[in-house]
N, C-alpha and C positions, 0 to 999 in steps of 0.2 A: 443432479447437477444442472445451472441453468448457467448457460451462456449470452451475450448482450453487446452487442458493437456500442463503446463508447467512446463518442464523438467523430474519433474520423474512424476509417474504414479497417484501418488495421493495428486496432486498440480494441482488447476486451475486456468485459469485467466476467467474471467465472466465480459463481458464487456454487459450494459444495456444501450443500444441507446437513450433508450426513456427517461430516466432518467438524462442521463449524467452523469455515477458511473463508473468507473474500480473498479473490489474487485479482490484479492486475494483467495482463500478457500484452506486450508491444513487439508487434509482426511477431517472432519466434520465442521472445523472451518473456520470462515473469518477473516481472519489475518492482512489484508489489505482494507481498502477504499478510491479511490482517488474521490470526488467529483471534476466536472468541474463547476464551477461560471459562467454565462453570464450575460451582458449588456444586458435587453432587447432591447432597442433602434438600437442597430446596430449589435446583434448576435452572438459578438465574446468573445469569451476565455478571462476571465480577472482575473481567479483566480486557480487554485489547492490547495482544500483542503484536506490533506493526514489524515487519521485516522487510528490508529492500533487497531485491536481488544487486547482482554483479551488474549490469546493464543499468541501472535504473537512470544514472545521470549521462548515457551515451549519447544521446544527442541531445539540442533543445527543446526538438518535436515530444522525445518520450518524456525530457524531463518537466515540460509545460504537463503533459497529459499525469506523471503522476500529483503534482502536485494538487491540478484539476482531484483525481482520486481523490487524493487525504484530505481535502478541504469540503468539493461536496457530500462526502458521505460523514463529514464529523469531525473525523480524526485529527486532523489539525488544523487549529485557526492562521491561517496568514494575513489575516486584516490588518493592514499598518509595515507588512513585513518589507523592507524593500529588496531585500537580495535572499532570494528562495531559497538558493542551492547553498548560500552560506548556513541557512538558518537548519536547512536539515543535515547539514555536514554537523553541525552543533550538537546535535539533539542524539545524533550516532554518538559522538564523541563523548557524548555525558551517557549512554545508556538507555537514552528513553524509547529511542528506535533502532535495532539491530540491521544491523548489514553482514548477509550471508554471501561470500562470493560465489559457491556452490551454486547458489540456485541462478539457473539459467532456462 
């Protein structure tokens, strides 16, 4: 497991090797989970599954930093997007990103 302050002080990104998980953590919460999917058969990457925690939209500060997450590392393009938090309330709401209230 490698841990990494990103951007301000009390934002991390927690990447678990063994697992194949990216999270997110803002001050105590985990605001973000990306699960990676594999093919046993031939080992490769076949899936990203994104999960938001309970927290994710609590303030503006975490909700600027995840957004920051899903964009720099791939996961979602927001270029052109103008209202963030509408656009991933969207993307819940159709399925393509899970929100667990559990995970905190």
């Amino acid at each position: 497991m490698k841990v990494e302050q990103f951007y301000n002080r009390n934002q991390f990104h927690i990447w678990d090797t063994t697992k194949a998980v990216d999270y997110l953590q803002s001050y105590n919460s985990l605001v973000v989970k990306i699960e990676y999917k594999t093919r046993d058969e031939i080992g490769q990457t076949t899936e990203r599954v994104i999960t938001l925690g309970r927290d994710w939209d609590y303030s503006t500060t975490t909700s600027k930093h995840v957004y920051l997450f899903l964009h720099d590392y791939g996961f979602i393009d927001f270029d052109g997007i103008t209202n963030k938090r509408e656009y991933v309330k969207k993307l819940i709401e159709d399925g393509t990103i899970k929100h667990d209230w559990s995970m905190v």
